[in-house]
C-alpha positions as CSV (number, residue, x, y, z in Angstrom):
1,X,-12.8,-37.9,-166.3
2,X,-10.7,-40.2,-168.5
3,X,-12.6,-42.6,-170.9
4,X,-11.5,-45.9,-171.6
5,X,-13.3,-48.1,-174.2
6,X,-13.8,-51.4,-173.9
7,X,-15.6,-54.2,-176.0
8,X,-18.0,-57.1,-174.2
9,X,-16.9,-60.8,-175.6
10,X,-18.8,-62.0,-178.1
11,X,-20.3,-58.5,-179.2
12,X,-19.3,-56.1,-181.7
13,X,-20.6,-53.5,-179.7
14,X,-18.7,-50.8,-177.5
15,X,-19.7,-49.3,-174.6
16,X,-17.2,-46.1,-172.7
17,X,-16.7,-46.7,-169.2
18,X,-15.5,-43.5,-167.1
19,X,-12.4,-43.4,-164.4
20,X,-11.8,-40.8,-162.7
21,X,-8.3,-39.7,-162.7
22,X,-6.6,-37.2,-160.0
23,X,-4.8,-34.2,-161.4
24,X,-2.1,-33.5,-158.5
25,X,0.0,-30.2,-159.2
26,X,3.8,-30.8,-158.6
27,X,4.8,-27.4,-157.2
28,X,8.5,-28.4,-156.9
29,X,11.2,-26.1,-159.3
30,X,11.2,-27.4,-163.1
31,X,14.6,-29.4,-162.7
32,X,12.9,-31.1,-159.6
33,X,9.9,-32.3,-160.3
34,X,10.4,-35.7,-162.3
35,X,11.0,-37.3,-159.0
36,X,7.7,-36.6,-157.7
37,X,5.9,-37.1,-160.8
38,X,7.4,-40.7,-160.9
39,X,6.0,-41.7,-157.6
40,X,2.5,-40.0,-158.0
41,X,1.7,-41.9,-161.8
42,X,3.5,-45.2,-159.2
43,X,0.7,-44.5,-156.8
44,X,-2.2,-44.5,-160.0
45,X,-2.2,-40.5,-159.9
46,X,-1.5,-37.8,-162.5
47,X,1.0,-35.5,-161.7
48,X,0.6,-31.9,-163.5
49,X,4.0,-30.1,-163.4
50,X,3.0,-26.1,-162.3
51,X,6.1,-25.1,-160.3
52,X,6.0,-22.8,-157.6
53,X,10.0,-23.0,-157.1
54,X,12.4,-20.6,-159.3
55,X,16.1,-21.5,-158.8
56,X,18.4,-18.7,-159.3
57,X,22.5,-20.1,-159.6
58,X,25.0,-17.9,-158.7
59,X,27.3,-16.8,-161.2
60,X,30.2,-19.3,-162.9
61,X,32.4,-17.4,-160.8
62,X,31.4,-18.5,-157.7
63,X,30.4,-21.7,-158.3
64,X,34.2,-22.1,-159.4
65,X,35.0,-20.8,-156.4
66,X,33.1,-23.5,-154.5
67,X,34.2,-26.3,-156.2
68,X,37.8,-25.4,-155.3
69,X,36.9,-25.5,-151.4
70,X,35.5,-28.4,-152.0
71,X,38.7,-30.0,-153.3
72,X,40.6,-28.2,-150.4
73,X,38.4,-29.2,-147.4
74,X,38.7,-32.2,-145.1
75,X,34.7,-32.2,-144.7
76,X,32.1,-31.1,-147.4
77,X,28.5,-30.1,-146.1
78,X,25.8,-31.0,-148.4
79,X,21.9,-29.6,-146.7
80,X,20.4,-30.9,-150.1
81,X,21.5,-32.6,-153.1
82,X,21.3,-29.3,-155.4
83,X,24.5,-28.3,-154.8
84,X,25.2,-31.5,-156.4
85,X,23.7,-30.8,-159.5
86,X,25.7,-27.1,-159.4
87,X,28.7,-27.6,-158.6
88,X,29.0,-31.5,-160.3
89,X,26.6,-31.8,-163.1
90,X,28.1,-34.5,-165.0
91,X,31.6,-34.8,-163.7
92,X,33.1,-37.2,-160.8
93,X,32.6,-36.0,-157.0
94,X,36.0,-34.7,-155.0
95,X,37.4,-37.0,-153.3
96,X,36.7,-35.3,-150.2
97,X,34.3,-36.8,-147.2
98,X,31.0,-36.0,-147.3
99,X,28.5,-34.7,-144.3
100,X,24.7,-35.1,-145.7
101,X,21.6,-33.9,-144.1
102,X,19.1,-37.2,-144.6
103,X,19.4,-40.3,-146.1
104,X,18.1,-39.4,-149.7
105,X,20.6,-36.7,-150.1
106,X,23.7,-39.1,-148.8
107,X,22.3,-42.0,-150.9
108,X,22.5,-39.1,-154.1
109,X,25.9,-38.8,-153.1
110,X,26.8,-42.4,-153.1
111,X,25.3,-42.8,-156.5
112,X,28.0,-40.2,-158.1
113,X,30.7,-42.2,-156.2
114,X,30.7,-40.0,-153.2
115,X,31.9,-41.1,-149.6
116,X,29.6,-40.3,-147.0
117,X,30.7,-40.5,-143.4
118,X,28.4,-38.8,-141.6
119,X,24.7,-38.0,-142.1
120,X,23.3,-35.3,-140.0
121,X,19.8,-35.3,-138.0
122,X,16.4,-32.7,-137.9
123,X,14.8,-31.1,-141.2
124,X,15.5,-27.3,-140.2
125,X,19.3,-26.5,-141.2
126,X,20.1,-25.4,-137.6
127,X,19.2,-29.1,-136.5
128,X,21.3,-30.5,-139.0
129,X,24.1,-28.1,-138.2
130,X,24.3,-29.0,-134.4
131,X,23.9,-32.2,-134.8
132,X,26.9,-32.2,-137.2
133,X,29.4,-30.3,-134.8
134,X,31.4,-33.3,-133.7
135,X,32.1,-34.5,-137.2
136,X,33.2,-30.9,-138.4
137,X,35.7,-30.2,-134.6
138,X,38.9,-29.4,-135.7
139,X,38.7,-29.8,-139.6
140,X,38.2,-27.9,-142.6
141,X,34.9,-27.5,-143.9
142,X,33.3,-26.3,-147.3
143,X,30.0,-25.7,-147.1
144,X,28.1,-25.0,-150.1
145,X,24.6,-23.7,-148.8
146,X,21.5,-22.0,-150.8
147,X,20.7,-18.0,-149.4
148,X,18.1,-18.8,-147.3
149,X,19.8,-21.3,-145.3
150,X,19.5,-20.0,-141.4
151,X,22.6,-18.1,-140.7
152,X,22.9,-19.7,-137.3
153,X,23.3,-22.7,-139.1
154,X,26.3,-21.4,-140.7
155,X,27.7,-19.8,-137.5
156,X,27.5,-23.4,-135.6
157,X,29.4,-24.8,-138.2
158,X,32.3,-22.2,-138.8
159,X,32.7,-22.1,-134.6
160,X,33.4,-25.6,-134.5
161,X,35.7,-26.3,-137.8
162,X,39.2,-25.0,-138.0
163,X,38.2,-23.2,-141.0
164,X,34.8,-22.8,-142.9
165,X,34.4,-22.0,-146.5
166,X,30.5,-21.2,-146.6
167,X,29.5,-20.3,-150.2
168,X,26.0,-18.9,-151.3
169,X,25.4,-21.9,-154.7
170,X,21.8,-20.8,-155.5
171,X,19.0,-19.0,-154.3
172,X,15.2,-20.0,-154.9
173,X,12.3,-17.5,-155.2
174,X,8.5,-18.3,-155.4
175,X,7.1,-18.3,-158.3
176,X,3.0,-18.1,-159.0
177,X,2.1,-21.2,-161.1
178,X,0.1,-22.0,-164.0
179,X,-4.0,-21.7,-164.1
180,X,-4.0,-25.7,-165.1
181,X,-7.2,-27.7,-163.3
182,X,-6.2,-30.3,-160.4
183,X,-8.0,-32.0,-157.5
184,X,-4.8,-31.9,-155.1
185,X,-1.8,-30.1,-154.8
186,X,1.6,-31.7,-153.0
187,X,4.4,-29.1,-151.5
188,X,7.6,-29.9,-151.2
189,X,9.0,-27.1,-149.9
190,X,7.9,-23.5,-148.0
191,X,9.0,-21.9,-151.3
192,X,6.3,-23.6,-153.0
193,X,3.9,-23.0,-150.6
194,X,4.3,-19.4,-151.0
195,X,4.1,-19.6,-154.9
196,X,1.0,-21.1,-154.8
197,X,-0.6,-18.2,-152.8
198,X,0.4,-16.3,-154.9
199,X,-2.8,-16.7,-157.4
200,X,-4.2,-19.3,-155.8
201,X,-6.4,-20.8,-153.3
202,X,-5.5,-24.0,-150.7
203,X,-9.5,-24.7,-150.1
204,X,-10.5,-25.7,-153.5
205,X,-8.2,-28.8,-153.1
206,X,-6.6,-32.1,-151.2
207,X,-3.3,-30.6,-149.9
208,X,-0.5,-32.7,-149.1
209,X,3.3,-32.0,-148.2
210,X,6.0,-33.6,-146.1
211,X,8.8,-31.7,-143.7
212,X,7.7,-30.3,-140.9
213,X,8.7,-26.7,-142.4
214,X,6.0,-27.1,-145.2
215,X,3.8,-27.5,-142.9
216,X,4.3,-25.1,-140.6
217,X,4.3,-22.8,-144.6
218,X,0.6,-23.8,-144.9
219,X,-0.3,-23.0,-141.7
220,X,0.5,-19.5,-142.0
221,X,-1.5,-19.5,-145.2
222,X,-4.3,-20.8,-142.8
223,X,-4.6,-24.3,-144.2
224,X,-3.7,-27.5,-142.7
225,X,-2.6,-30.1,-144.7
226,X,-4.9,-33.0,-145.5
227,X,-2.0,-35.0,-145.9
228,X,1.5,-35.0,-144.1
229,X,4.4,-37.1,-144.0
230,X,6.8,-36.0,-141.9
231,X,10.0,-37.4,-143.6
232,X,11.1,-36.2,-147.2
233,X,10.0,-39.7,-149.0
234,X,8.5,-38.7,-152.0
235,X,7.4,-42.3,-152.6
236,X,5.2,-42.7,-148.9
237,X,4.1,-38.8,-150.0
238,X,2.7,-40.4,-152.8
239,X,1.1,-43.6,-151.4
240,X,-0.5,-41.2,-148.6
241,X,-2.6,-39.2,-150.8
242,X,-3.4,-41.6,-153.4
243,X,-4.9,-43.8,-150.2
244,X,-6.4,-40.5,-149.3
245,X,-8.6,-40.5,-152.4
């Protein structure tokens, strides 16, 4: 309960009125989780940051080693924005054409000074990879992927291009999160789903998550979300559970 004090007109008087206020953990990685935050305090809620994403990078060698395919490649496949981050942190884009899977990672791109020309289709890597095969026929790719990306994935896209460079940017790993009190808890990712279990329970709470692979997280964990949203809008994620409460 969060007090707030108020004082009644023409009195000098002060009575405390109570509000409740929703503690919602953010279970994204540390470096991810502002995003989140900003559309839960938007929706009236308070986000607690207990990540239950750790993002291993792959050593300076190799990220070197990406960015130079990049530069090379006619095509550059981008399954999330995070590679962004790696491989770009501060500096201008390549020059070279971008593939995104979703809108939200394409529109990232576009905000560094990017060019997108194609932006692929499904939440699972594989979907995104088939759907991608006619804009990657023929050319040279670079495609900077995190380990757990689904190897057939990579294999669809290497069997269409004329040559692939597929390079492992960063891993993630669950992580068990923080003992801090919340009412809900929103996933973002299997990953986090994962962490969570680690030393916690999903009953004690209002669960919410988008992407059809969360999901699918919590219900081998035996829980089914009280609140889904299919796409990866962190801003309708938001407005579903506050509505929810």
């Amino acid at each position: 309960m969060s007090p707030e004090t108020i004082r009644r007109p023409g009195s000098g008087r002060r009575r405390t009125l109570s509000r409740v206020t929703i503690r919602v953990a953010v279970t994204t990685s540390a470096d991810r989780a502002s995003g989140m935050s900003a559309e839960l305090v938007a929706a009236g809620l308070q986000p607690i940051v207990l990540p239950c994403v750790e993002l291993r990078t792959s050593p300076p060698s190799v990220l070197a080693r990406a960015r130079a395919a990049a530069e090379e490649a006619d095509l550059l496949i981008l399954a999330s924005a995070r590679p962004l981050d790696l491989l770009w942190p501060s500096g201008p884009l390549p020059a070279t054409p971008v593939a995104a899977v979703r809108a939200s990672t394409a529109s990232k791109v576009a905000e560094r000074g990017g060019k997108v020309v194609a932006v692929g289709e499904g939440e699972r890597p594989l979907e995104f990879a088939e759907s991608l095969v006619e804009h990657v026929t023929g050319l040279s790719v670079a495609f900077p992927h995190a380990s757990s990306t689904d190897p057939r994935a990579i294999v669809t896209i290497a069997d269409a291009a004329a040559a692939c460079a597929t390079i492992c940017v960063y891993s993630v790993a669950a992580a068990a999160p923080g003992p801090d009190v919340v009412e809900a808890v929103v996933f973002q990712s299997p990953a986090s789903v994962h962490g969570w279990a680690m030393t916690r329970s999903f009953d004690a709470h209002v669960v919410a998550c988008n992407g059809r692979a969360t999901r699918s997280a919590l219900t081998d964990h035996a829980r089914d979300p009280d609140v889904f949203v299919p796409d990866h809008d962190y801003s309708s994620l938001a407005s579903a559970l506050a509505a929810r409460f």
